[in-house]
C-alpha angles and dihedrals in degrees: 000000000000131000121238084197102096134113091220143350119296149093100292135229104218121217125179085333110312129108121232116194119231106191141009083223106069105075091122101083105020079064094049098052088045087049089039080057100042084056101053106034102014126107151178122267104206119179130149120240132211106288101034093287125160112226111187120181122183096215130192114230119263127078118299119235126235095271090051094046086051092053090048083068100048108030102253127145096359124119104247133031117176109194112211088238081061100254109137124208120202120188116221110218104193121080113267111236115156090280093100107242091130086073100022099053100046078052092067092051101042073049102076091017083065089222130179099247095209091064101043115102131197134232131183101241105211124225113309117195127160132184121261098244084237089069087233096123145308128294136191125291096193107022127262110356105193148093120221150076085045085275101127089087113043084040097051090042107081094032110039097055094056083054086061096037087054095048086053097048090058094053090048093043081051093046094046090050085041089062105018093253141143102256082217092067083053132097145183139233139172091324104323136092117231143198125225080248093060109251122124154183129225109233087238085063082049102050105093089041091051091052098075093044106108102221117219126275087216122075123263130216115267121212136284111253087235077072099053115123100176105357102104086004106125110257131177115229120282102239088040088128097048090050103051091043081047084245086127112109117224123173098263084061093052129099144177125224105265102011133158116217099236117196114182123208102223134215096271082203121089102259086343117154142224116263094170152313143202106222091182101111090036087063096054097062111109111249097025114113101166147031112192133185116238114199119209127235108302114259102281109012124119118264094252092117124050121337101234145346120282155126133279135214122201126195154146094268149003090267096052109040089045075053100057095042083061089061103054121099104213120179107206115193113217116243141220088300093052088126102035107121123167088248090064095035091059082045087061097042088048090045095053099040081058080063137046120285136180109307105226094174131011118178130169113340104294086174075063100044099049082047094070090023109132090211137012131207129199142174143147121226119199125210123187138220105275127201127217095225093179109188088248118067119216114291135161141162119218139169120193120195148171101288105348127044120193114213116193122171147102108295141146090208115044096154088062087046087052080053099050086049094052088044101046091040106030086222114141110264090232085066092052119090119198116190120184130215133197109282126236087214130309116180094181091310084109102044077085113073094197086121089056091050093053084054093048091051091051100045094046081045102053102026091232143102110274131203102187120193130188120209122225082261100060084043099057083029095052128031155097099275133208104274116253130227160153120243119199110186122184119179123187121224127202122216084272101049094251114141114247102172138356132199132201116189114190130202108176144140109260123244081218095082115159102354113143114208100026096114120237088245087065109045076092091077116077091040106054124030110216083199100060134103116325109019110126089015093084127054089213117042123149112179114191140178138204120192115230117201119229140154098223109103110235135204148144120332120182102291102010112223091342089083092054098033092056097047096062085033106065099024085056098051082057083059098044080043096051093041083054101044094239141132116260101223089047100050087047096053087038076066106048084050117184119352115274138128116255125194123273128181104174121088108303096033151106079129145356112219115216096202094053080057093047092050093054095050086045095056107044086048088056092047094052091044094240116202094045119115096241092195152252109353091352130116149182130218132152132180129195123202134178115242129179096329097316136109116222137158151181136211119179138187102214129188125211124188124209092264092060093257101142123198125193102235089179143358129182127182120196115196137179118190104158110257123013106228090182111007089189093051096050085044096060082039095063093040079063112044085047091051098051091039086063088039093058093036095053109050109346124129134144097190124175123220123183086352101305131107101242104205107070103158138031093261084071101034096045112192126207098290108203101259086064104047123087137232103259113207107203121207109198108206119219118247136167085205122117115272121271121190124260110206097104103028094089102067117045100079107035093084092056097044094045085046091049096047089051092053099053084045094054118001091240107126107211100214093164136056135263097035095210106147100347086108089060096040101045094054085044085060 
């Protein structure tokens, strides 16, 4: 059975009990253990609620504590509620974070309910974790909580439809006692039950009856897609309303009965720490009640708590406490990365990949191959630190007390923020509740809960509620930042331009920063995928990897490697395509070869399929009319890449003027992730994830300079602003796969094809990100 005690998603290395996740990549198995589990222990919780309303919980084995015993009474935090007046209630279990799942996920289960959608309503579950009746641990009460690594979809697909066929049974079995009638010769429809005469009976006027039906412990079939009434029928987001007449609660907009609003004044020096500070003036500010010392993570222990030492500030409201942090007077005192700097950083990743580094794949005998190559081609792409830089900063509200502490706040992990509590207070995890709220953007940076832990510490500290905020500042300033590296691809020609071997030598800083037990050999592993294009299609592929050492803590970023990777990837396979005098599309398709599946054990495997590849890049070119010549100082390029189990590409018409300005003059994305749940919803995911992915690559840097990050605003890290971004027309292939999720697979390819666009519009290669005034210098040289 799977652990929800991870950090992130990943296989985990487990260490006196506590899971450590490895890699944001690994979903895949750690949610089939968790479903595996649901189906063969799992079962259905059925009581009947005032007012005739049917209250069903799917329920992991193992007691319930007294907070769970208490939902159980008033409908809160359990899958289906069916209101006598018919209106039906589902409770969405994964953290909402503009990928849609408040509305996918209640889809699977209307789906099988046969509900009628108008009439289904959503509510945010909070955290549900049992104990394992060994005593051993905790598992899962609702299945996988989590968002990230596109993992919301394939994990809720084979459990949360049983949860709505089994809803629907019990109002059947209740119809068919109700008239004396086989169940068999019964049917469903938009949220009746009806007779093969015709009559009928709402489920609202079936809920008291179904409460006392006893549902099967055994599966039940699910229906044929050719039966599907929503699910894969486009819907706009539930709380599309609240949103839009700014109704909608995020955590920034929370609050607990009696809190302080707590700011902290972080180290400025990469893992830097407190030598002092006067919080007398401070003290004086109207409104403060309290400075507090915050200490940073203790010297070798993984980055799972706060981020870095400080001082707090606690006061009566946002003003004053921001107020008061002006008025402190903190020393810091640098720490071991005082002098790391980006420049210096680019001279170490250049120095190792002159040297040998960690082997992750080895095929053939590419020394040999390069050897008899006819031709060879070589370049090194750079990619720099990122930051995540979501709209809204860290926040969170806590209150710790004696025996019991309340989290509320925007999160993708909640489980691993139930851990850290437990951790931090010693208080048993049954007594931690943990309530989500909808998230303002989190691309991996929440998959951390050091922002949790700084509330923890304030609130055991003070003794009182805390809403702690952080400013733009404290979010470019502090985060786990996109790795950096350095990519060297090689690739070998024969006399005919065929590709014999190819070679990707990796320096990069680890995502792996400050983990303690994770062994040097294995730092490789969230940064190159041994798995990825184009492993077995070559009968020569070394993959290697150098560590550089930085400062700077890393973590996920949308997409993991696959952002950067692809990035060097596919700009690099428009260079081996012009040495060898062919078309890019057709050497990449050369490549894919004929359509099979071929193994993959990274996340998103078990295989890649080369054909699914192939239709994307097909269709985009199609779309863009590739081929065509678009025109004076204009160009075309496009790039596909496999993520997470699912297929996507770009292709992009790109103008270039003679001062090096460039303009998207179109830009179309093909995907193919299996089933569409919601069409409308992976379309707006991959608007987005195209869109970020041009925003990043464009003008997106977090550098360090004397020890320090240097963007710390958005003056300074200027995201896409309107008037820049293109329209993206999306184009949802049709599979009868099984679904993958979406939230990555947007942005993978957008940086290469826009690279490569801008190359066959103007001749200038763009071999570094952000791409920011290369264009123009690069025609000046």
């Amino acid at each position: 059975m799977s652990t929800p005690d991870r950090d992130d998603f990943g296989p985990s290395l487990i260490r006196a009990g506590t899971a450590i996740a490895e890699d944001a990549r690994s979903a895949t198995s750690a949610t089939a253990d968790s479903l595996a589990a649901i189906d063969r222990r799992g079962f259905l919780r059925v009581s009947l609620l005032a007012g005739g309303a049917l209250l069903c919980a799917w329920q992991m084995p193992g007691r319930l504590g007294a907070r769970e015993a208490e939902a159980g009474t008033d409908g809160v935090g359990l899958f289906v509620r069916i209101e006598a007046d018919g209106t039906t209630w589902i409770g969405a279990r994964c953290p909402e974070i503009g990928q849609g799942v408040s509305t996918s996920l209640p889809m699977l289960i209307a789906e099988e309910l046969d509900a009628d959608w108008s009439r289904v309503r959503v509510e945010q579950l909070p955290l549900g974790l049992v104990p394992l009746p060994d005593g051993s641990g905790v598992t899962w009460k609702y299945g996988p909580q989590g968002a990230g690594g596109s993992t919301s979809i394939p994990g809720a697909w084979a459990d949360l439809r049983q949860v709505g066929a089994k809803a629907r049974w019990m109002l059947v079995e209740a119809a068919a006692r109700r008239w004396k009638v086989p169940a068999a010769t019964l049917r469903t429809e938009k949220g009746r039950v009806l007779r093969g005469d015709g009559v009928s009976l709402g489920y609202g006027e079936l809920a008291a009856e179904a409460a006392s039906v006893v549902p099967p412990e055994t599966e039940l079939a699910l229906k044929a897609p050719t039966d599907w009434r929503i699910v894969g029928t486009p819907q706009r987001m539930v709380d599309a309303d609240a949103i839009v007449t700014g109704r909608a609660t995020y955590g920034i907009d929370a609050n607990l009965p009696g809190a302080l609003v707590a700011v902290i004044e972080r180290c400025p020096w990469l893992q830097g720490e407190l030598e002092g500070f006067d919080a007398e003036a401070a003290l004086k500010v109207p409104g403060v009640r309290q400075v507090l010392a915050v200490p940073g993570p203790a010297p070798g222990a993984p980055v799972t708590a706060n981020l870095a030492p400080g001082v707090a500030v606690l006061a009566d409201d946002t003003w004053s406490a921001l107020k008061g942090r002006r008025a402190l007077v903190v020393r810091w005192k640098p720490g071991p990365y005082a002098e790391e700097s980006s420049a210096k950083l680019d001279a170490q990743a250049e120095a190792l990949l002159r040297g040998e580094g960690i082997r992750c794949r080895d095929d053939g005998d590419f020394d040999a191959a390069r050897k008899a190559a006819a031709r060879v081609v070589e370049a090194t792409y750079r990619v720099p630190y990122v930051a995540h830089a979501p709209l809204e900063p860290q926040n969170a509200c806590v209150h710790v007390e004696r025996d019991r502490v309340t989290v509320l706040a925007p999160m993708q992990q909640p489980a691993g923020a139930s851990r850290l509590v437990h951790e931090l207070t010693g208080i048993d995890r049954m007594n931690i509740e943990v309530r989500m709220t909808r998230v303002g953007g989190g691309f991996g940076r929440r998959l951390s809960n050091d922002f949790i832990a700084e509330a923890v510490l304030l609130s055991k500290a003070s003794g009182k509620p805390i809403k702690l905020l952080w400013t733009r500042e404290d979010e470019q300033r502090h985060d786990f930042f996109r790795p950096f590296g350095h990519h060297q691809l090689i690739a070998t020609l024969d006399a005919e331009g065929a590709v014999t071997g190819y070679a990707h030598r990796l320096a990069s800083a680890s995502k792996y920063s400050r983990r303690p037990g994770v062994p040097a050999e294995d730092m490789w592993k969230p940064e190159i995928y041994p798995d990825d294009f184009p492993a077995r299609l070559l009968p020569h592929v070394r993959m290697e990897w150098f560590a550089v050492e930085s400062g700077v803590t890393r973590g996920s970023w949308r997409a993991p490697g696959h952002t950067a990777n692809a990035f060097a990837v596919q700009s690099f396979l428009d260079e081996v395509a012009h040495a060898a005098g062919r078309d890019p599309l057709a050497l990449r398709l050369a490549l894919l070869g004929e359509a099979r599946a071929l193994p993959y054990a990274q996340h998103g495997g078990p295989n890649f399929e080369t054909g699914r590849l192939a239709g994307v890049l097909r269709r985009v070119a199609e779309r863009i009319g590739w081929g065509r010549d678009p025109g004076r100082r204009r160009g075309l390029g496009l790039a596909a890449h496999f993520t997470f189990g699912g297929y996507a590409a770009h292709a992009m018409e790109v103008e270039v003027d003679a001062s090096g300005s460039w303009r998207i003059h179109r830009c179309v994305c093909a995907v193919d992730v299996g089933r569409a749940i919601n069409p409308l919803g992976l379309e707006a995911q991959m608007m987005g994830g195209t869109l970020d992915g041009i925003s990043t690559a464009r003008a997106l840097e977090s550098s360090v300079a004397e020890g320090r990050i240097v963007e710390t605003n958005f003056d300074r890290y200027p995201l896409l602003a309107s008037r820049d971004a293109p329209d993206v027309e999306v184009e949802i292939i049709r599979s009868n796969a099984d679904p993958a999720g979406a939230g990555e697979m947007g942005i993978p390819t957008a940086a290469p094809a826009l690279a490569n666009a801008i190359f066959a519009a103007s001749g200038v290669r763009v071999r570094r990100l952000p791409i920011r005034d290369q264009v123009a210098e690069g025609l000046r040289a």
